[in-house]
C-alpha positions as CSV (number, residue, x, y, z in Angstrom):
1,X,-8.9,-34.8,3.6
2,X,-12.1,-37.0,3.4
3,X,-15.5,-35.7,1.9
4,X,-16.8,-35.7,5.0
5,X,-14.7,-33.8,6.9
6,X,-14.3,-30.9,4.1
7,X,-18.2,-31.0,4.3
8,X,-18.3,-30.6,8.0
9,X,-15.7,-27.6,7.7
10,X,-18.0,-25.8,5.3
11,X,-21.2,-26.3,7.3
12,X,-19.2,-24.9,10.7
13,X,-17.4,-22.0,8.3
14,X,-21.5,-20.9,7.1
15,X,-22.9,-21.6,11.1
16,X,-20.2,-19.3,12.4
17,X,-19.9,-17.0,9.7
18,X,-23.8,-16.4,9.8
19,X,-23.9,-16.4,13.9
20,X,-20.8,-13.7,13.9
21,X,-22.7,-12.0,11.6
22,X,-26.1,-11.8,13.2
23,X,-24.7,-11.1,16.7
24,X,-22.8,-8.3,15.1
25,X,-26.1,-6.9,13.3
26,X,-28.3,-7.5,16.7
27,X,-25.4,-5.8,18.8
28,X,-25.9,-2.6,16.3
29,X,-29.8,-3.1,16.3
30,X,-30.0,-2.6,19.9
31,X,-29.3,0.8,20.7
32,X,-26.9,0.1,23.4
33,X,-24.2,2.1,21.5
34,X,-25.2,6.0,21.0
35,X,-23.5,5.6,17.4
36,X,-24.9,7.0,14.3
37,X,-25.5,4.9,11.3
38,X,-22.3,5.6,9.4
39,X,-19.9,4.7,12.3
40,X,-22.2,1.6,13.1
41,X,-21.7,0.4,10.1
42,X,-17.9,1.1,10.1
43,X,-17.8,-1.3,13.5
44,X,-20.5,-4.3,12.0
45,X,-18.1,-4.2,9.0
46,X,-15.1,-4.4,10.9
47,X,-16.5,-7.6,13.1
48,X,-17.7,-9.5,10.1
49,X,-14.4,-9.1,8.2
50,X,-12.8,-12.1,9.7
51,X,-15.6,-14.2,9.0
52,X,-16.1,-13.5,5.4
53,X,-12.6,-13.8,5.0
54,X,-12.7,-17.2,7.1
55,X,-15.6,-18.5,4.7
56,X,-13.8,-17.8,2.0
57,X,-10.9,-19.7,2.8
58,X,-12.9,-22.9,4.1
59,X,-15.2,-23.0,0.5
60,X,-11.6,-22.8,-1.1
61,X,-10.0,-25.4,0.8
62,X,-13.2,-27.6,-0.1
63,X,-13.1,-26.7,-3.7
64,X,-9.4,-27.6,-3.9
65,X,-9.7,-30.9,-2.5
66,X,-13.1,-31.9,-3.9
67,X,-14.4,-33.8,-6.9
68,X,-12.6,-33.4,-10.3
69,X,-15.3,-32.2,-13.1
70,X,-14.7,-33.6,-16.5
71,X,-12.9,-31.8,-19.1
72,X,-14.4,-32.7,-22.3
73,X,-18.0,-33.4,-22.9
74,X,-18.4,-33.6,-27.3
75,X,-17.0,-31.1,-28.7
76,X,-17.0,-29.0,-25.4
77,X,-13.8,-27.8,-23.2
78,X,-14.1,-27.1,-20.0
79,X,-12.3,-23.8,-19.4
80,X,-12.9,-23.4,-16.1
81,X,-14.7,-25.3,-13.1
82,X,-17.7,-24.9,-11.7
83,X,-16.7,-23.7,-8.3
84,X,-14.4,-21.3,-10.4
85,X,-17.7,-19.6,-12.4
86,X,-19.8,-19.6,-8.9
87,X,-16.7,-17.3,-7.9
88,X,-16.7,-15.6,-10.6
89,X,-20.1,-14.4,-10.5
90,X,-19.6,-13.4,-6.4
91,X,-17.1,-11.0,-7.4
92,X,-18.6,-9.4,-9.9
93,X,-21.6,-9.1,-8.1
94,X,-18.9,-7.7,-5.5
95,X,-17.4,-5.2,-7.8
96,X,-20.5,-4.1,-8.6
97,X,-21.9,-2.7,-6.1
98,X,-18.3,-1.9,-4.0
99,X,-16.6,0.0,-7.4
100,X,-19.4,2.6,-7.5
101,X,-20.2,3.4,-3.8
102,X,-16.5,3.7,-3.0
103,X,-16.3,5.6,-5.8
104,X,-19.0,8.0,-5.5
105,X,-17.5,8.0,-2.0
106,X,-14.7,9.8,-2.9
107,X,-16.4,11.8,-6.1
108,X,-19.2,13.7,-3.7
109,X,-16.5,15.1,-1.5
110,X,-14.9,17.0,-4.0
111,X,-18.3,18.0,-5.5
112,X,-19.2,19.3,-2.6
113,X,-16.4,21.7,-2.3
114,X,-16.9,26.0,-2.1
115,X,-17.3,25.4,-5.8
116,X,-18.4,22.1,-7.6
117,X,-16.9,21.0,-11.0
118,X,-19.2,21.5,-13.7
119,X,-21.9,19.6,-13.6
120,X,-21.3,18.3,-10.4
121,X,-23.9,19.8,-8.7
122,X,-26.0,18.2,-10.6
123,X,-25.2,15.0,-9.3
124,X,-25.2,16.3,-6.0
125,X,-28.7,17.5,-6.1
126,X,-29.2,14.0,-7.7
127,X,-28.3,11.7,-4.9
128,X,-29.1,14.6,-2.1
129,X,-31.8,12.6,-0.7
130,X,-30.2,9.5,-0.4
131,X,-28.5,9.1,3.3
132,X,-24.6,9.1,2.7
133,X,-24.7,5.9,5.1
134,X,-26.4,4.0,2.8
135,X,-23.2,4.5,0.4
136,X,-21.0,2.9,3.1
137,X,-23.2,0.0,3.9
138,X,-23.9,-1.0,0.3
139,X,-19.8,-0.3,-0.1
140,X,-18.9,-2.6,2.7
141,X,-21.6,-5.4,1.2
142,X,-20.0,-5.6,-1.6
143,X,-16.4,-5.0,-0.7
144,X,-17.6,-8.7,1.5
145,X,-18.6,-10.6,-1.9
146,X,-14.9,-9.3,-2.8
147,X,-13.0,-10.4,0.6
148,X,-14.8,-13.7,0.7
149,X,-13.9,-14.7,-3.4
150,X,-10.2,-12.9,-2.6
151,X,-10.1,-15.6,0.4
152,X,-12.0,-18.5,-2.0
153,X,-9.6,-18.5,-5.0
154,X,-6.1,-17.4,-2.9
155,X,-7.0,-20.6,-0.8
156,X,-7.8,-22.7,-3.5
157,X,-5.0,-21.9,-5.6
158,X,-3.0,-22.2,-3.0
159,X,-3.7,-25.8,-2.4
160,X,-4.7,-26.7,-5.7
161,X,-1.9,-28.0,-8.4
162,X,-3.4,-26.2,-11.1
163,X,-1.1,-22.9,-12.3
164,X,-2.1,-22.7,-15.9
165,X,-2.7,-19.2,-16.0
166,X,0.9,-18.5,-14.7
167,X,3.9,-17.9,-16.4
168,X,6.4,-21.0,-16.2
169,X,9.9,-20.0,-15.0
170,X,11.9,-18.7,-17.9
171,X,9.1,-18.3,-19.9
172,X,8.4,-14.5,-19.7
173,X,9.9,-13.2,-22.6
174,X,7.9,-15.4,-24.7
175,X,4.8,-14.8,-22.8
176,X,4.8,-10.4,-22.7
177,X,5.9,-11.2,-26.8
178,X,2.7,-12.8,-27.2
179,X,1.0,-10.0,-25.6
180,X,2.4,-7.4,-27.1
181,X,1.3,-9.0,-29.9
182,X,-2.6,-9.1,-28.8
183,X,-2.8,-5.2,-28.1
184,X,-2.8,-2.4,-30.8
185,X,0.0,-2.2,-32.7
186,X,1.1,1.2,-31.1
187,X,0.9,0.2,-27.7
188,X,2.8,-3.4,-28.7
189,X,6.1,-1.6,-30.1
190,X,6.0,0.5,-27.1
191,X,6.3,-2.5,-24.8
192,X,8.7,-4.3,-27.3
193,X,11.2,-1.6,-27.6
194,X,12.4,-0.8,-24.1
195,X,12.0,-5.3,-23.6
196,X,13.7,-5.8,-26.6
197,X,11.1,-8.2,-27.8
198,X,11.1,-9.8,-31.7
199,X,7.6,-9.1,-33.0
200,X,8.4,-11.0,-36.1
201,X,8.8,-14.4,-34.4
202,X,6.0,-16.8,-34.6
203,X,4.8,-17.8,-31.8
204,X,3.8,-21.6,-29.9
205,X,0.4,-21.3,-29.3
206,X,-0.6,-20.8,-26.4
207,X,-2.9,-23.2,-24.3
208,X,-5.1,-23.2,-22.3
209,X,-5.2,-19.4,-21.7
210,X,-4.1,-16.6,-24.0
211,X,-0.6,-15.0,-23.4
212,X,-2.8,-11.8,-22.6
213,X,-4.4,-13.4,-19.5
214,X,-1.2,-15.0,-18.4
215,X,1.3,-11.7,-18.9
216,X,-1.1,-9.0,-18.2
217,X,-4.5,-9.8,-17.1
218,X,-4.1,-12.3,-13.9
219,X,-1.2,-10.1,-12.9
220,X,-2.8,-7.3,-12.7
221,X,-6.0,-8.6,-11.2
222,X,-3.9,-10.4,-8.5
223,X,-2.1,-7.1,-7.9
224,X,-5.0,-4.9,-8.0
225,X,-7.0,-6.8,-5.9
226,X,-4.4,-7.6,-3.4
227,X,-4.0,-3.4,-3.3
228,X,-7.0,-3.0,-2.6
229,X,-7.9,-6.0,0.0
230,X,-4.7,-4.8,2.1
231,X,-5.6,-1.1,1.8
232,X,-9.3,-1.7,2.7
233,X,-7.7,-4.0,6.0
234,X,-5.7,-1.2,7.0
235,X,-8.8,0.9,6.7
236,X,-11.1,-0.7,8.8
237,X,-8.6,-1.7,11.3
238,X,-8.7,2.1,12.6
239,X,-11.8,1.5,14.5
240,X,-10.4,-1.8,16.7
241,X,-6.6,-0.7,17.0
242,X,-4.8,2.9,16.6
243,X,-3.2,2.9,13.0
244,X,-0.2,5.9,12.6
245,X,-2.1,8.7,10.9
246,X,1.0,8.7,8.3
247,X,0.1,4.8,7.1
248,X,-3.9,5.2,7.1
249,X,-3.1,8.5,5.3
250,X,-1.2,6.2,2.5
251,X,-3.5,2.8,2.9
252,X,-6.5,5.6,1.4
253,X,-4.6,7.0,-0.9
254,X,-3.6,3.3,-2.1
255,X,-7.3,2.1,-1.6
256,X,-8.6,4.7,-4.2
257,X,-5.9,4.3,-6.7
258,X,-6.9,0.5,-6.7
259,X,-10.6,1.6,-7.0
260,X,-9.3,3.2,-10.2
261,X,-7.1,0.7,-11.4
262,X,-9.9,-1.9,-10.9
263,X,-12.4,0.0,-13.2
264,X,-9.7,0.3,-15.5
265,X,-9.2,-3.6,-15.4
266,X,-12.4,-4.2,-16.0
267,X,-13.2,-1.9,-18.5
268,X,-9.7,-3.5,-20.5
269,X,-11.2,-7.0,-20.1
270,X,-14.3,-6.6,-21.3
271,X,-12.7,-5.1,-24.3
272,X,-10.9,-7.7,-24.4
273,X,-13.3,-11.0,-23.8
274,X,-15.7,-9.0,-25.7
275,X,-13.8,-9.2,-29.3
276,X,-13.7,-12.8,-28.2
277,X,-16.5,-14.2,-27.6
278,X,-16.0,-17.4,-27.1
279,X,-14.0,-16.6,-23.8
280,X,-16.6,-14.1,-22.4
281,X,-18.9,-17.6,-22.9
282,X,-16.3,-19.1,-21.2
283,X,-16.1,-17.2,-18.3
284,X,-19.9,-17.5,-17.5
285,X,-20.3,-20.9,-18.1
286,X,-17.1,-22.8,-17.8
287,X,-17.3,-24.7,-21.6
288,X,-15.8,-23.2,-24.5
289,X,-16.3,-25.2,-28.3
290,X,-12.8,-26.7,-29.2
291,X,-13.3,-24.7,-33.0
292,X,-14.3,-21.3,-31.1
293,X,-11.3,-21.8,-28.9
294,X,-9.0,-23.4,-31.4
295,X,-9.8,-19.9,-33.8
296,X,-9.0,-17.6,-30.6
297,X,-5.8,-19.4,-29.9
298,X,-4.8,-19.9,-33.5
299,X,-5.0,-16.4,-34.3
300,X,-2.9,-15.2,-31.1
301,X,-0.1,-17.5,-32.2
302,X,0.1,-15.6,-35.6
303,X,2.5,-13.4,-35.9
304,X,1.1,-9.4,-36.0
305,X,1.0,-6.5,-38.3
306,X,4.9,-6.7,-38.7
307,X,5.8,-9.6,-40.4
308,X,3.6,-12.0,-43.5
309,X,1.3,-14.7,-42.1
310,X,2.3,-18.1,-42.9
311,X,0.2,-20.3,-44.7
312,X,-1.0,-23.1,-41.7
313,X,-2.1,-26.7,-43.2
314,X,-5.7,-27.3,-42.6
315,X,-4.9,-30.0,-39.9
316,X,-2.4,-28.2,-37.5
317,X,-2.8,-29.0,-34.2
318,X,-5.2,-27.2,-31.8
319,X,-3.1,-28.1,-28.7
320,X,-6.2,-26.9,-26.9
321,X,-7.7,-30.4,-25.6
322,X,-6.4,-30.8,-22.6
323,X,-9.2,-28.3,-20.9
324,X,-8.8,-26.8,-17.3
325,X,-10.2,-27.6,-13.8
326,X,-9.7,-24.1,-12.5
């Protein structure tokens, strides 16, 4: 696909994107509907969702096909591409204002039950005056940022030949080893046991992403987020087309446990990147020093608490070089 064209397909995905959108906002705006706010919302959400979802997939395509950044620039890796931070940033600006909305969503209507939980009253008198509505609309704005970066990076991996942070085929055992490896000791012989996996070994090292982020982290964010996207679909469909009260029952029960599971995620990988610095830089800039990333990498391929380290020669390979384009 030429530069051209790919450019042409992003400038008609952000026209028709942003004229879906403002003749779904003007449509609201005009009082033709007798609707209150909260249910307007629901129906300018529900018409924009195909064309968030649609720009995401045409910036992913274009990102996919597009121009090659370099890898290496002095002593710098590049861990991931720009296009890959930009995204990064949308979704957690995404997360950030859809996680606590949908959230507090949930949280105020058990506080305001016959009797509130302690302290829960509280934070009912606390956000009293703000409109409920206003919950909704910043929760659908930000569960858009989400649904336009899930449509971004599922498209662009899709096309794109990078897979570096998935496990190759036949691989696994060697991969959940290594990240048993990287969590507390207690919670690593609890995965080991059942697995059968030999803690003792010493491990390849692992390049360019940690055996943590290829086991357990992109799993679960792909799972999570995938929860959540198809729950929140099933959701918002209700309004354009009868769902079975049985499966929309389920699809919110579904949608908060992936709330949950995604504050959880987050909450484990900042704990995570955090006691690594050098991939928390990573992940908000894209270059990572070869030493910070050979140290990271070096130490994962140790073997843990359960077995001597080995003395390494002062020239063993980084096996780090070869950078990403993600």
């Amino acid at each position: 696909m030429g530069v051209a064209v790919r450019w042409l397909l992003v400038l008609a995905g952000i026209a028709i994107a942003a004229a879906g959108g403002y003749v779904s906002l003007a449509q609201a705006g005009s009082g033709a509907q007798p609707w209150d706010p909260e249910l307007s919302d629901n129906f300018v959400f529900m018409r924009a969702l195909p064309f968030a979802l649609g720009l995401g997939a045409v910036v992913g395509l274009f990102r996919a096909g597009g121009w090659k950044p370099a890898v290496r620039r002095g002593d710098q890796i590049r861990r991931f591409s720009p296009g890959t931070v930009i995204g990064h940033w949308i979704a957690t600006i995404g997360f950030v204002i859809a996680l606590p909305t949908g959230l507090w969503q949930y949280l105020g209507g058990i506080l305001s039950q016959d009797v509130p939980a302690p302290g829960g009253q509280l934070l009912l008198d606390l956000f009293h005056p703000v409109p409920l509505y206003w919950f909704y609309r910043l929760h659908y704005i930000g569960a858009a940022f989400v649904l336009f970066s899930v449509a971004n990076f599922g498209a662009y991996w899709w096309v794109n030949r990078d897979r570096a942070l998935l496990v190759p085929r036949g691989e696994w055992r060697l991969h959940l080893t290594g990240f048993a490896l990287e969590v507390p000791r207690m919670f690593g012989a609890r995965l080991a046991a059942p697995l059968k996996l030999d803690l003792t070994q010493r491990l390849p090292q692992p390049r360019p992403f940690t055996y943590y982020e290829t086991a357990f982290s992109f799993p679960t964010w792909t799972f999570a987020l995938a929860l959540i996207t198809i729950t929140g679909l099933l959701k918002a469909m209700r309004y354009i087309y009868p769902i079975p009260g049985p499966v929309l029952y389920w699809a919110s029960t579904l949608h908060v446990a992936a709330m949950v599971l995604l504050v959880l995620k987050v909450l484990d990988h900042f704990r995570y990147t955090l006691a690594r610095w050098p991939l928390m830089v990573a992940m908000t800039r894209g270059w990572v020093s070869e030493g910070a990333l050979r140290r990271v990498l070096d130490t994962i391929a140790r073997p843990g608490p359960w077995h001597p380290e080995p003395t390494l020669p002062a020239t063993a390979p980084a096996g780090v070089a070869g950078g990403s384009e993600r």
